[in-house]
KOLLOVEX-724882 format. One record per atom (N, C-alpha, C): residue in one letter; x, y negated, z negated. Coordinates in steps of 0.2 Angstrom, whole numbers, padded with zeros to 4 digits, always signed. Example, Ala and Ser with C-alpha at 12.3 -4.5 7.8 and 13.67 -1.06 7.14 Angstrom:
A+0066+0028-0039A+0062+0022-0039A+0066+0016-0039S+0064+0011-0035S+0068+0005-0036S+0064+0000-0039
//
This chain:
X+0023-0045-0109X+0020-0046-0102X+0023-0052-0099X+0025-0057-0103X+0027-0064-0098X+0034-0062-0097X+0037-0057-0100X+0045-0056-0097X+0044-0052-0090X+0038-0047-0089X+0038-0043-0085X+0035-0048-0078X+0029-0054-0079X+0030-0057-0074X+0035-0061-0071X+0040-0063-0077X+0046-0069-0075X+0050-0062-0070X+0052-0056-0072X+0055-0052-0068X+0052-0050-0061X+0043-0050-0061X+0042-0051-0055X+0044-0056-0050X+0044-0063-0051X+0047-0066-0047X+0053-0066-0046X+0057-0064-0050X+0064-0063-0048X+0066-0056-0042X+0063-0049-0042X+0063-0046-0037X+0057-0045-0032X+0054-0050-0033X+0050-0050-0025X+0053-0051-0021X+0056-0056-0020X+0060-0058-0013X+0062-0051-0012X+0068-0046-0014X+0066-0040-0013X+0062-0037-0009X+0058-0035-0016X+0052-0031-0011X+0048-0033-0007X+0049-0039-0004X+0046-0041+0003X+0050-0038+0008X+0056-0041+0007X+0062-0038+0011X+0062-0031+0015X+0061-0027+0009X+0059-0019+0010X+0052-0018+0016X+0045-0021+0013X+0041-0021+0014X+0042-0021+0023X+0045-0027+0024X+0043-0029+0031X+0047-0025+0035X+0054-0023+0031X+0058-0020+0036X+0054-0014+0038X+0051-0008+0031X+0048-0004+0034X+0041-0003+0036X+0038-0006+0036X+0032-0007+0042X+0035-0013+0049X+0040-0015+0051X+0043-0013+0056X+0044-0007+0058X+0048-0002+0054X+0050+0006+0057X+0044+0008+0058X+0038+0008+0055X+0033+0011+0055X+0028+0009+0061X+0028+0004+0063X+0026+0000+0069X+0027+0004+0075X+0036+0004+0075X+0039+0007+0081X+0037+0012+0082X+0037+0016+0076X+0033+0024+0078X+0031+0028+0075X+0027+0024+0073X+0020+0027+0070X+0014+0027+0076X+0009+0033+0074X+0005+0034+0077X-0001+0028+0077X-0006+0028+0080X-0013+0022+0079X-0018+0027+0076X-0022+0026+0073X-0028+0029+0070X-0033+0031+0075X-0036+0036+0073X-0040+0040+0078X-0046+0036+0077X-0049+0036+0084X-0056+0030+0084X-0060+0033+0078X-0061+0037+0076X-0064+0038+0069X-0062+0035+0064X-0054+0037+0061X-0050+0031+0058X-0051+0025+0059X-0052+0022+0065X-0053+0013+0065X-0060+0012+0064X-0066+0016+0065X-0070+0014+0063X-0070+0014+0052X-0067+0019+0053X-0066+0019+0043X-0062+0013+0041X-0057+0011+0046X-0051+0005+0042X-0058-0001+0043X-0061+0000+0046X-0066-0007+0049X-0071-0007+0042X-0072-0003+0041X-0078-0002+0034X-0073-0004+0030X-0069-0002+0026X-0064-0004+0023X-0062-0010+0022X-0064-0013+0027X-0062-0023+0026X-0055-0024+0031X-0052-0022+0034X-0047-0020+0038X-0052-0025+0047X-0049-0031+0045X-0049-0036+0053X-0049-0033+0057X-0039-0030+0057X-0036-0028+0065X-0034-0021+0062X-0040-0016+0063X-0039-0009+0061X-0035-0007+0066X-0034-0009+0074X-0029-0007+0079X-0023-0009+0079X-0019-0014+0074X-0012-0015+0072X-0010-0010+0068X-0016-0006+0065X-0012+0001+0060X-0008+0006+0062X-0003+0008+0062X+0000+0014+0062X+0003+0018+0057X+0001+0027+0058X+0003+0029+0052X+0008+0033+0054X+0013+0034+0048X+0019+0040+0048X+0019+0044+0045X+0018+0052+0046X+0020+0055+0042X+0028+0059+0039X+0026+0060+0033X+0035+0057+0030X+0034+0066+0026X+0039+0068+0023X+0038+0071+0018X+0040+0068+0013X+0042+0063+0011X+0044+0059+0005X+0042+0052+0009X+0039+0047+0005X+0038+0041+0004X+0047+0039+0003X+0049+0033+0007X+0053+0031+0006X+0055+0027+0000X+0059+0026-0002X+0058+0021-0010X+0064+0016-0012X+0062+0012-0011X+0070+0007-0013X+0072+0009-0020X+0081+0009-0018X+0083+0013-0026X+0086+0006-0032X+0088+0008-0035X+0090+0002-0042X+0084+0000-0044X+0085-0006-0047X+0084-0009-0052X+0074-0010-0053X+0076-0013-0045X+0067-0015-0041X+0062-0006-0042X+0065-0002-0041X+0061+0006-0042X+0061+0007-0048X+0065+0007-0052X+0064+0008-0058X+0060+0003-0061X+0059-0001-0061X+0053-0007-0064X+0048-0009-0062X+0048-0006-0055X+0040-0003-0051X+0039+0004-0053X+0040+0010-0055X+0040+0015-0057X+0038+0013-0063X+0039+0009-0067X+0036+0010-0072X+0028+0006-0073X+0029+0001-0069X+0023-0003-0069X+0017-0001-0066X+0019+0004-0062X+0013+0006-0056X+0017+0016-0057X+0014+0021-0062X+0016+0026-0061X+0016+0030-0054X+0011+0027-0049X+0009+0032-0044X+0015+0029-0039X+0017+0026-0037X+0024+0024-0034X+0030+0024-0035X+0032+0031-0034X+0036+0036-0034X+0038+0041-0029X+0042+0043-0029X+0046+0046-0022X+0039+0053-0022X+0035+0054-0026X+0029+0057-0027X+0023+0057-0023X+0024+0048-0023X+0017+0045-0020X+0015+0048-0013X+0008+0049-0013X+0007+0053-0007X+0003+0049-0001X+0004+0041-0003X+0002+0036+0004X+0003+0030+0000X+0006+0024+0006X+0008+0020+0004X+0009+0013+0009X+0003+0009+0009X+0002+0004+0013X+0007-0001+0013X+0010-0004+0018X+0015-0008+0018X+0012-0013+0025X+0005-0014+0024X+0003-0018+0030X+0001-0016+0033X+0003-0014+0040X+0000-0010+0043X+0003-0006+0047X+0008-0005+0041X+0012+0001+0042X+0011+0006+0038X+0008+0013+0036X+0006+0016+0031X+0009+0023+0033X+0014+0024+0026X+0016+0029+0027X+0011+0035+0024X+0011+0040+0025X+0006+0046+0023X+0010+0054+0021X+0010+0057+0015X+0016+0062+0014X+0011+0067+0021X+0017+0072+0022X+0014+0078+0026X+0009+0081+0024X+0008+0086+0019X+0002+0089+0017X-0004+0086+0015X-0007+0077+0017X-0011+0074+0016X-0012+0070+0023X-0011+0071+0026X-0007+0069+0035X-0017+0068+0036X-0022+0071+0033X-0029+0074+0038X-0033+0069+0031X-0030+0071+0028X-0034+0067+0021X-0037+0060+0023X-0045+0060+0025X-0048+0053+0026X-0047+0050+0022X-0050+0051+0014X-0051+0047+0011X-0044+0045+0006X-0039+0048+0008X-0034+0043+0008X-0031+0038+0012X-0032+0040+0019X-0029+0035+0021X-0036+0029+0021X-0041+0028+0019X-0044+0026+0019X-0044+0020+0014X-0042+0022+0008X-0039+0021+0002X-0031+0016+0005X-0028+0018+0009X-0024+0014+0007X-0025+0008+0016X-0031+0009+0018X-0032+0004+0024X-0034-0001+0019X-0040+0002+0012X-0040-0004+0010X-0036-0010+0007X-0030-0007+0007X-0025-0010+0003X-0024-0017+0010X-0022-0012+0016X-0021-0016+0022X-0023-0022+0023X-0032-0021+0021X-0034-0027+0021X-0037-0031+0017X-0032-0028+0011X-0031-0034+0007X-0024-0037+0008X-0019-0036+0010X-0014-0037+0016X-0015-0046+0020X-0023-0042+0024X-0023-0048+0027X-0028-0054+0025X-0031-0052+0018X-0034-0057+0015X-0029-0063+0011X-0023-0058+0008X-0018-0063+0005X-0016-0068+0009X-0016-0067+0017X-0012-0069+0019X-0003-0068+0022X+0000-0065+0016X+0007-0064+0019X+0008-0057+0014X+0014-0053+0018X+0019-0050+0011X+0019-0050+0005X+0021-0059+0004X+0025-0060+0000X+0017-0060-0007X+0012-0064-0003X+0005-0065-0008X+0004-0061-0011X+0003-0053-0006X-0001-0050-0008X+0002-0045-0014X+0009-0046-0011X+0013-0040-0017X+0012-0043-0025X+0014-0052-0025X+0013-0053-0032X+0008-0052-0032X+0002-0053-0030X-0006-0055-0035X-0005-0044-0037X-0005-0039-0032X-0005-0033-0035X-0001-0031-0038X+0005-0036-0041X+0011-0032-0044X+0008-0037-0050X+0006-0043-0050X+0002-0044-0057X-0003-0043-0061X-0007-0042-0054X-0015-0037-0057X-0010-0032-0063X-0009-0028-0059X-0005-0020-0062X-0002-0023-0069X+0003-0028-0070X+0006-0028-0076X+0000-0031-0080X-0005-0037-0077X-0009-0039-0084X-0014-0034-0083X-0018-0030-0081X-0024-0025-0083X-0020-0017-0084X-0014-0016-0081X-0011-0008-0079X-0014-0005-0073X-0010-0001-0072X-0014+0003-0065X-0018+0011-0067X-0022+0012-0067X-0027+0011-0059X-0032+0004-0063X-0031+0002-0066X-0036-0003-0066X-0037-0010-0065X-0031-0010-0061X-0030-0016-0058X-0036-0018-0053X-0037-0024-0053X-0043-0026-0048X-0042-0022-0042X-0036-0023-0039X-0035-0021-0028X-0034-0014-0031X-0033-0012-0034X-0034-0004-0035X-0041+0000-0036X-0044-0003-0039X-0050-0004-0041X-0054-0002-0035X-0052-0010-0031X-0057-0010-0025X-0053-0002-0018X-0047-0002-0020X-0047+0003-0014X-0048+0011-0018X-0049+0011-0024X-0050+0018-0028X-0061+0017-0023X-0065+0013-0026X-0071+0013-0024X-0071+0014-0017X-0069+0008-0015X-0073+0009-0008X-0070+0013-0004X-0066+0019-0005X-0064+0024+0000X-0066+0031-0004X-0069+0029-0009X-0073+0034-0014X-0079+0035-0008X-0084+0028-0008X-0092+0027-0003X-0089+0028+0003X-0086+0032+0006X-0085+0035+0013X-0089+0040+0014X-0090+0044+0009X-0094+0052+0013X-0089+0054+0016X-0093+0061+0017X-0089+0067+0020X-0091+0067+0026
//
């Protein structure tokens, strides 16, 4: 486990990299959440639910080498597979789950834990070392976005 966190520090700078560049793209043109969806990102814990925009992709983008292969294994769900993928307040969404509330709900919570860290760079360690020291899904921040877009309702 201490080898997998000395290697987290070593590709984060990376994966912030990635991070920011594409919730930039997703900024430019992605959609805003429907006033339904901003009341859901608000329950969520989501400050500035009107910063979100989402895209639909038919593939999650995914940085390739060395940083995917060592987050694919740390986090299985984060894979060219993954079918929603907060990057701040940019979230990407695959096509066949584009309507899915309680996903995107699921991943505003991420959003705003985003802005509870404070930055990119915070939020990816503390949830890339949740994941390495508990595993995933039982990671704390996965925990809290598994529950609380569970208590949505229909």
């Amino acid at each position: 486990m201490k080898l997998l966190l000395k290697l987290l520090l070593v590709l984060l700078p990376l994966a912030v990299k990635w991070v920011v560049r594409e919730e930039r793209r997703i900024l430019k043109n992605g959609v805003p959440l429907s006033p339904d969806g901003l009341m859901d990102a608000s329950r969520m814990g989501v400050a500035h639910p009107e910063k979100i925009r989402l895209v639909k992709v038919d593939r999650i983008p995914m940085l390739n080498g060395v940083f995917m292969k060592w987050l694919s294994a740390m986090i299985p769900s984060v894979s060219c597979q993954t079918v929603g993928l907060s990057l701040r307040y940019g979230i990407y969404i695959r096509s066949r789950y584009w309507n899915d509330r309680h996903l995107i709900a699921h991943e505003c919570v991420h959003t705003g834990q985003y802005e509870r860290c404070g930055s990119v760079a915070a939020f990816l360690k503390s949830y890339f070392t949740e994941c390495i020291e508990s595993g995933y899904p039982d990671a704390p921040m996965e925990q809290e976005a598994i529950m609380r877009s569970a208590g949505l309702g229909d």
